[in-house]
C-alpha positions, 0 to 999 in steps of 0.5 A: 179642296173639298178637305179645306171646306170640310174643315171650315164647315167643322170650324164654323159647327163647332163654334156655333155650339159655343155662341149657344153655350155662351149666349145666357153669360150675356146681358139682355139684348145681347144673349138674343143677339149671339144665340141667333148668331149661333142658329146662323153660323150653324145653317152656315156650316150645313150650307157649306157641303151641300151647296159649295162642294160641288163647285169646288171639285 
């Protein structure tokens, strides 16, 4: 199970880097939005193996 949350967490990294490298094709108000999508789904993903890991043994 813990294989399944690496690969989720990875996923979730992973797609973060491409809100940020796609945030600046964006008009105004929604280059903002995606890049702050980005810093979420990045905290997301770091949050996945240290804090849900352990519950799923």
């Amino acid at each position: 199970m813990k294989i399944v949350l690496f690969v989720v967490a990875a996923v979730l990294f992973v797609g973060s880097f491409l809100m940020f490298g796609y945030a600046d094709q964006f008009p105004e108000p929604m280059n903002f939005i995606l890049f702050l999508g980005g810093i979420l789904v990045a905290s997301l993903a770091l949050m996945i193996p240290f804090h849900l890991a352990d519950k799923f043994d």
